[in-house]
C-alpha positions in Angstrom: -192.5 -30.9 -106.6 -189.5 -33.2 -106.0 -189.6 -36.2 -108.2 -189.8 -39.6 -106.5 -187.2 -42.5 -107.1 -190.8 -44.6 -107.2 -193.0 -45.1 -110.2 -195.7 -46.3 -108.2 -196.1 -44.8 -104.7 -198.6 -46.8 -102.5 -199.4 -42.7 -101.8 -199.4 -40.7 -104.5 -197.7 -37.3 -104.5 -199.8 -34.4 -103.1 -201.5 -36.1 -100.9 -202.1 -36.0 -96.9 -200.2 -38.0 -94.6 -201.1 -37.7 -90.5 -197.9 -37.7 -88.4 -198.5 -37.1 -84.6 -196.2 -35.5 -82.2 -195.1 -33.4 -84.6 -192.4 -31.2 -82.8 -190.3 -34.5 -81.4 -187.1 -35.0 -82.7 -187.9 -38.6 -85.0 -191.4 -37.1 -85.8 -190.1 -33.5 -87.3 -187.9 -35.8 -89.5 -190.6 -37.7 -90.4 -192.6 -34.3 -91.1 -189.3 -32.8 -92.7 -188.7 -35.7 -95.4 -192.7 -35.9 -96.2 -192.8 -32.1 -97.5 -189.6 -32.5 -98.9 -190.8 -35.4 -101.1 -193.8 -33.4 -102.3 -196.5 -34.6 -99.7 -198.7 -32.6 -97.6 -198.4 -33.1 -93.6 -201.1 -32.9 -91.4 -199.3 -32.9 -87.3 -200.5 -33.2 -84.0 -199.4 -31.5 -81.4 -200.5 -31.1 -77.3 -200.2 -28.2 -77.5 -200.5 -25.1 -80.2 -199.5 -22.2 -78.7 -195.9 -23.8 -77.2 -195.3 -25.0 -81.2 -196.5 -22.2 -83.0 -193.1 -22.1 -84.7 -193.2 -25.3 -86.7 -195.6 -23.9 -89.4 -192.9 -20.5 -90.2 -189.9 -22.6 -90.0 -191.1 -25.6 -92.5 -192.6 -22.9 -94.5 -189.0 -21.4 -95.1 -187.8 -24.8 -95.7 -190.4 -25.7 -98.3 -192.4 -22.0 -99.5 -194.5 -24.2 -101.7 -195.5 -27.2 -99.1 -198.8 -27.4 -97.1 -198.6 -28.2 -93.4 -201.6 -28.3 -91.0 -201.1 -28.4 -87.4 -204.2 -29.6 -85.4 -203.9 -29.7 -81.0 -204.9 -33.4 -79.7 -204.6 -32.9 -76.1 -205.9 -35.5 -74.9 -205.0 -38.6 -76.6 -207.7 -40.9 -74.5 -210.7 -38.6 -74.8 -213.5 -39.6 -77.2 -213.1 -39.3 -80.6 -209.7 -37.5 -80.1 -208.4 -38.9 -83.1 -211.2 -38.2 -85.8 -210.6 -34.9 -87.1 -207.0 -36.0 -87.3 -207.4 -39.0 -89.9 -210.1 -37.2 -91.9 -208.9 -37.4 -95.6 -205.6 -38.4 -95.0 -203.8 -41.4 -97.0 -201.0 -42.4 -94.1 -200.3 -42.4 -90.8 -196.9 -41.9 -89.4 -197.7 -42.5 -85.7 -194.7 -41.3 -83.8 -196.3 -39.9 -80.2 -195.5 -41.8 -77.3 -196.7 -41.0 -73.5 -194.2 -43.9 -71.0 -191.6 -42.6 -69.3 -188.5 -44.5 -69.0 -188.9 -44.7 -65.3 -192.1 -46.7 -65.2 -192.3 -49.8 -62.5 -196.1 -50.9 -63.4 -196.1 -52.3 -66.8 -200.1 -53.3 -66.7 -201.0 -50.0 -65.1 -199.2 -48.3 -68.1 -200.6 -50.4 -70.5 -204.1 -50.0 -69.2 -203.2 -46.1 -69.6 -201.8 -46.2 -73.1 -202.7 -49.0 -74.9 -206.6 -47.3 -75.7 -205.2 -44.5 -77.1 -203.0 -46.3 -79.7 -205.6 -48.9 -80.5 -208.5 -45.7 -80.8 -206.2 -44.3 -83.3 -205.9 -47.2 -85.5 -209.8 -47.8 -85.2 -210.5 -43.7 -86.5 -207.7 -45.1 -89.6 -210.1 -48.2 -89.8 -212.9 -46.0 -90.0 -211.7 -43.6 -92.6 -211.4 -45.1 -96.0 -209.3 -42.9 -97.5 -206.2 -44.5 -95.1 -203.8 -46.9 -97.0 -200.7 -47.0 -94.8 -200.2 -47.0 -91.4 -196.4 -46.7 -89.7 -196.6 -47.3 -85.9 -193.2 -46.5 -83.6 -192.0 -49.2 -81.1 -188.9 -49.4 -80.0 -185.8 -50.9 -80.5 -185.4 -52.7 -77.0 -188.7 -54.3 -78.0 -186.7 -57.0 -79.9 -183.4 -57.3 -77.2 -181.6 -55.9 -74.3 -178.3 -54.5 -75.2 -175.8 -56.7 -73.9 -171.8 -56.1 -75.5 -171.2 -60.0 -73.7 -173.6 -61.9 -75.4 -173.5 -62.8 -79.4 -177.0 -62.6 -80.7 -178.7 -62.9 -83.8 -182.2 -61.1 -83.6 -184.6 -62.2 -86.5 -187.6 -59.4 -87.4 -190.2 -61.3 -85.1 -187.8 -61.2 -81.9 -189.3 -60.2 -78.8 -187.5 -58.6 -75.6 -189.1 -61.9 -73.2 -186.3 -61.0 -70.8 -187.4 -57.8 -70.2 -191.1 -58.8 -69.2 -189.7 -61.4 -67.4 -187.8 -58.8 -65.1 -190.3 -56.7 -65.0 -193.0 -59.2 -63.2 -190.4 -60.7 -61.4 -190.1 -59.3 -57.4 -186.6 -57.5 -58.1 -186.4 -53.9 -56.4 -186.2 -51.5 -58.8 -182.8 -50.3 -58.5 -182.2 -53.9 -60.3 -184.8 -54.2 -62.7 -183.3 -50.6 -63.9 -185.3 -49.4 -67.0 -186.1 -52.8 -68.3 -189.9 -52.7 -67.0 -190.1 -49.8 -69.8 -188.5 -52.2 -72.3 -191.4 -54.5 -71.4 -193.6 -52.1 -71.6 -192.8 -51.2 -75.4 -192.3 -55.1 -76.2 -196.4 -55.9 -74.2 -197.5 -52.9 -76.3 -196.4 -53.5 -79.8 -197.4 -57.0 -79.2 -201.0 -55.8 -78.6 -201.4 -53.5 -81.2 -200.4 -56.8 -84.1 -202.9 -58.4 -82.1 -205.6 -55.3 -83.1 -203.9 -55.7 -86.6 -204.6 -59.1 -86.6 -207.9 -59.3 -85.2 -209.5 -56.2 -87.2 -208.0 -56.9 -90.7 -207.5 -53.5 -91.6 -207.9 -52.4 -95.3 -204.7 -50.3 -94.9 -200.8 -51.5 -94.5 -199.5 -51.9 -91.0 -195.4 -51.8 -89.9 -194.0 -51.0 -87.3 -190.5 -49.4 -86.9 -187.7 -49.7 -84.4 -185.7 -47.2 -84.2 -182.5 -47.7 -81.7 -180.5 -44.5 -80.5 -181.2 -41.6 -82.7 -177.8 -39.2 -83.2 -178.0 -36.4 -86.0 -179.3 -32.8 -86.6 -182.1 -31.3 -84.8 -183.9 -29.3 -87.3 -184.7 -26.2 -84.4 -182.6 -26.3 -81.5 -183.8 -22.9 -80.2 -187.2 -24.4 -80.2 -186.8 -28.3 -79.6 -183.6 -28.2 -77.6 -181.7 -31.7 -77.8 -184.0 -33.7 -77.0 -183.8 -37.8 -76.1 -180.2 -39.0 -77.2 -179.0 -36.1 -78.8 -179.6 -34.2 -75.5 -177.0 -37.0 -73.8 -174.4 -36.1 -76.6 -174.9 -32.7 -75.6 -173.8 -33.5 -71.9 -170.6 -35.2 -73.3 -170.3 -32.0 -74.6 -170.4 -30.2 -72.0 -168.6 -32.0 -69.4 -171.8 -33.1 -67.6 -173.9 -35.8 -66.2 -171.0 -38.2 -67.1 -171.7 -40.6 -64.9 -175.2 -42.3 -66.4 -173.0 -43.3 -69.5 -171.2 -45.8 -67.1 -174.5 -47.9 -67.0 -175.1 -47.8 -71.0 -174.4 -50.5 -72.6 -173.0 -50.4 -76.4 -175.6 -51.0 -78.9 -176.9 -49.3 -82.7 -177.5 -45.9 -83.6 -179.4 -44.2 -86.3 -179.1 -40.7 -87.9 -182.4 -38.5 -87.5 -182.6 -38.0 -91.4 -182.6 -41.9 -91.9 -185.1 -42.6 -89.7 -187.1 -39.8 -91.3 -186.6 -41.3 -94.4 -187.7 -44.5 -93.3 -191.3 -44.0 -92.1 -191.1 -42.3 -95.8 -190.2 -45.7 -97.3 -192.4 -47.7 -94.9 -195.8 -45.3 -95.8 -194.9 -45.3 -99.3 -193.3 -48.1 -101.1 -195.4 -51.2 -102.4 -195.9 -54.7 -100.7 -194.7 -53.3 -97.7 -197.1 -54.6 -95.0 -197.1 -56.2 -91.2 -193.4 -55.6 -91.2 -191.2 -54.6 -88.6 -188.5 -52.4 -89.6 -185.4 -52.3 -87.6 -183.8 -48.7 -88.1 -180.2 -49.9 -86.7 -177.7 -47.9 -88.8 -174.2 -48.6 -87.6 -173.1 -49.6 -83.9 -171.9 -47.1 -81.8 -170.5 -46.7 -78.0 -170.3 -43.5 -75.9 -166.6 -43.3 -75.5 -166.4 -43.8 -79.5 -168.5 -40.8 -79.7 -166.6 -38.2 -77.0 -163.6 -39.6 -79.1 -166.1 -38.2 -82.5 -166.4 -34.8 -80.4 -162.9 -34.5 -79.7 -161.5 -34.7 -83.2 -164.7 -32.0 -84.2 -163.3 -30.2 -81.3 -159.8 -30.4 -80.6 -159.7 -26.8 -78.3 -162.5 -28.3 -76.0 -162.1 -30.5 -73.1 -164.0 -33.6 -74.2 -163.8 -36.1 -71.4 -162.4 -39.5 -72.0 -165.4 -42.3 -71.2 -164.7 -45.9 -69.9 -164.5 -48.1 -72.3 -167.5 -50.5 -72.3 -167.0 -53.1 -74.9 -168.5 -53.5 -77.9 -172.5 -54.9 -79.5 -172.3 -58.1 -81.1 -175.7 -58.2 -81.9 -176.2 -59.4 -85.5 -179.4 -57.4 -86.5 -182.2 -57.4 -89.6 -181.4 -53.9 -90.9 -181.4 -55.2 -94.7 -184.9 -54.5 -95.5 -184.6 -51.0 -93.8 -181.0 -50.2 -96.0 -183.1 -51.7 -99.2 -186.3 -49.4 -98.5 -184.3 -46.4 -97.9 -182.1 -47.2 -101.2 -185.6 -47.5 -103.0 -185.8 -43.8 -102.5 -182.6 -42.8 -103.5 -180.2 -43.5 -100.1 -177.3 -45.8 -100.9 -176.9 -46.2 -97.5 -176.6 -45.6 -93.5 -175.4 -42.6 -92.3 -172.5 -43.6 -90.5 -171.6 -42.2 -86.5 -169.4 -39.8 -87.2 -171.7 -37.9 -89.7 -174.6 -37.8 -87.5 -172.3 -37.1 -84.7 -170.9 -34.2 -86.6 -174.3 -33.0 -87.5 -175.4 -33.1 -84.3 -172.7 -31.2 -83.0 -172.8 -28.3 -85.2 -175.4 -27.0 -83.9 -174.0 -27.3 -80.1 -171.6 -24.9 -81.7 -174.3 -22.6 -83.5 -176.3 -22.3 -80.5 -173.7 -21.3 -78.3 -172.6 -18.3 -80.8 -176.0 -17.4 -80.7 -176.2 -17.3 -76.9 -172.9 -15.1 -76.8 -174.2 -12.8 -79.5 -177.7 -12.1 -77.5 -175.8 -11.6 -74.2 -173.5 -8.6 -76.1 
């Protein structure tokens, strides 16, 4: 068993922690880091059959680690949460259901909002629960803006957003930020739960902004979220949506795996939010990344779109992952690189199955 940089874990070594949506790309990390730190994982999944291969491929990561893998289909239906939390210690709550494309924030929150607060009612229930992790998103705090200078403080909300989103714009204006509202009206709630119910266990919440880096199992993830946009760089394709994205942070996939880690684990940390911004980043910056990896390939040049000068509370996150053992960020070239390795391994593979 790996030996922790902590003397006194808020979760001891060995035992259970729940981490749902198992197969995504932050939540595998989140799975990936626990077994590698000497915990056992219990993950949820929709759907067993279609991730049958995360037990065999963790298992050859970590011969001696314990993973469970129970379906929740359904994350509304009664009770859909109970045989999740039995026994465990933490909860890394990483599943999600919004799409960006969403126009009816209260419809969406009537939709999703039971299912989050059911789950932290089954942790209330179940004694053995000490920590709790919950994942919001970064454009919860702020809309990414490279014109305006701002200073976000932990406690910032995105009231821009919901103002937008109730406002009578068509939707071609209001763009995605009715989803950005969405995630801001739905954390909100859930510290209201947290506030209200006094649970016994610690609550944070963690914001992670674009997530770059490795994907543990591209032949059976893909490149999913961001890293599925880095791809298209890549490849030449779909060049056109990065005109519309503004600059803003990144984080590597093995930070913010770390950090639910650090969040479930370390002592005194409680109703925090946790802002998992690791360095700033813009997509030209990154085709420029891909075309130094790849000097052969014809990486196109992007517009340049200005740069984020958002000043952002990322200390705490830098001092919890330093409190088990990570000097620092992974910067945007690394998890660039990472990334793009295995655009490159992939694409041998293909060529070697077609011969």
């Amino acid at each position: 068993m790996a030996q922790l940089p902590l003397s006194n874990p808020t979760i001891p070594q060995g035992s259970t922690i729940l981490v749902t949506g198992a197969n995504g790309l932050i939540a595998s990390h989140v799975v990936d880091q626990l077994l590698a730190k000497g915990y056992n994982v219990r993950g949820t999944v929709r759907n067993l059959e279609k991730n049958a291969w995360l037990k065999p491929f963790f298992a050859s990561r970590y011969p001696s680690s314990h993973l469970e893998i129970l379906q929740v289909s359904d994350f509304g239906a009664p009770g859909a949460w109970d045989a999740a939390v039995k026994g465990v210690a933490g909860i890394a709550h990483v599943a999600g259901g919004a799409r960006l494309s969403i126009q009816d924030i209260d419809k969406e929150l009537e939709e999703e909002l039971p299912w989050h607060v059911s789950l932290l009612q089954a942790a209330k229930n179940e004694p053995s629960v000490k920590s709790f992790a919950y994942t919001t998103s970064a454009w919860a705090a702020w809309t990414p803006d490279p014109s305006k200078k701002v200073k976000l403080t932990e406690w910032s909300w995105n009231d821009e957003a919901i103002q937008v989103a109730r406002s009578d714009a068509p939707p071609e204006e209001k763009g995605i930020k009715p989803f950005m509202a969405f995630k801001t009206l739905l954390e909100q709630r859930l510290w209201d739960w947290v506030k209200k119910e006094k649970p016994a266990f610690a609550f944070n919440s963690i914001l992670p902004e674009t997530v770059f880096g490795e994907v543990l199992d591209p032949k059976n993830q893909g490149f999913p979220s961001t890293c599925g946009m880095v791809k298209w760089i890549f490849d030449g394709t779909n060049l056109e949506i990065f005109r519309g994205i503004p600059p803003q942070w990144h984080i590597d996939t093995h930070d913010t795996g770390l950090l639910y880690v650090a969040a479930l684990i370390t002592p005194g940390v409680n109703e925090e939010r946790l802002f998992g911004f690791g360095d700033r980043y813009t997509w030209p910056q990154v085709a420029e990344i891909l075309k130094q990896l790849y000097p052969q390939k014809d990486i196109p040049t992007l517009e340049d779109t200005g740069t984020d000068q958002t000043e952002v509370p990322n200390d705490r996150s830098l001092e919890l992952l330093r409190g088990l053992g990570q000097s620092r960020w992974t910067t945007l070239e690394e998890s660039v690189k990472a990334l793009a390795k295995s655009f490159t391994e992939i694409e041998q593979e293909s060529k070697v199955n077609i011969l």
